[in-house]
N, C-alpha and C positions, 0 to 999 in steps of 0.2 A: 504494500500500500504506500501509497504517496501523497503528498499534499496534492489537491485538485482546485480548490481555491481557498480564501483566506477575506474576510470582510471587514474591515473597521469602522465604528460609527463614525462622525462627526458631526459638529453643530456648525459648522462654517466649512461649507464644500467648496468654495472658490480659493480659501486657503490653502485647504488638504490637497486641492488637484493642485495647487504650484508648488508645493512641497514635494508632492509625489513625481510631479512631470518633471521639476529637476533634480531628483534622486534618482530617479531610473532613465535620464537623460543618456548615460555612457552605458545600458546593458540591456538585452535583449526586450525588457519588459517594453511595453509599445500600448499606449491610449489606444481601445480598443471599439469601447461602445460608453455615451454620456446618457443622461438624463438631468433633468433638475434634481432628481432624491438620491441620484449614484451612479459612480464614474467607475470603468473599468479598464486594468492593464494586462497584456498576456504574453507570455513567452509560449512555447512548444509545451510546458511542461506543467503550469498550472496559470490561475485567472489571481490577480490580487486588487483589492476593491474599497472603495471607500462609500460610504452612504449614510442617509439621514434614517435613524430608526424608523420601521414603519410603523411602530405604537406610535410617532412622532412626540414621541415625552423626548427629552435632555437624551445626549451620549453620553454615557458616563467609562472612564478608564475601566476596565476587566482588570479584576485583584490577581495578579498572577499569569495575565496573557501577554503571551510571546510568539512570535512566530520567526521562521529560520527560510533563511535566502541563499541557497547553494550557488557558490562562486567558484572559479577556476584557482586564485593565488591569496594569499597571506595580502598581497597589496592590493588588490581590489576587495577585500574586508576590512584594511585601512581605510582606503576611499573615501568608500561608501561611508566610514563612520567618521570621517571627518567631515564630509559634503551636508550626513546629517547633521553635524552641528552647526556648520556654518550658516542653515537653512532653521535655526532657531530649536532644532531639538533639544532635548537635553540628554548626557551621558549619566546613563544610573547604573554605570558599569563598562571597563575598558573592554573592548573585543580581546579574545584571548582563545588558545585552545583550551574545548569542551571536553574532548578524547583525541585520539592520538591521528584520527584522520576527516575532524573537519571541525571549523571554525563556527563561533557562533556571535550575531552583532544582536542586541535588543535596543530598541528604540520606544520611544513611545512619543505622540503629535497631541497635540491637547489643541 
């Protein structure tokens, strides 16, 4: 089994989709399909997504929610966690190895 897609709320989608369109700017993900209530990106291998809840109450953070972006190098896990900061994220933990054959970045977009 693999990830197949992956959805995040948000209360301000015009933010999240320039956060996201210049984070996945340098790697295969690709603005796929919009709406007003949710944007999608897709590589070959799974859909990742940003959207307005449909109860349309507040987004709120997930206590504990993480999701993992398979990369080819050690410097493109860099990158990427610097581009998120630069892009206003914030770092609640340095990328590092998880095990002994693959990398793990968490991020969170408020």
């Amino acid at each position: 089994m693999k990830m197949n897609y992956f959805v995040l709320g948000t209360n301000n989608m015009p933010a999240a989709v320039q956060f996201y369109d210049a984070l996945f700017e340098k790697t295969e993900f690709i603005q796929t399909f919009a709406t007003e209530r949710m944007t999608y990106w897709q590589n070959d291998a799974m859909a990742f997504a940003v959207a307005i809840p449909f109860d349309k109450k507040e987004a709120t953070n997930g206590n504990g929610t993480m999701l993992g972006f398979g990369v080819d190098s050690v410097e493109e896990v860099i990158r990427l966690h610097q581009k998120a900061i630069d892009l206003g994220g914030r770092c609640e933990g340095e990328p590092n190895a998880r095990a002994a054959i693959f990398l793990c970045l968490c991020k969170r977009f408020r």
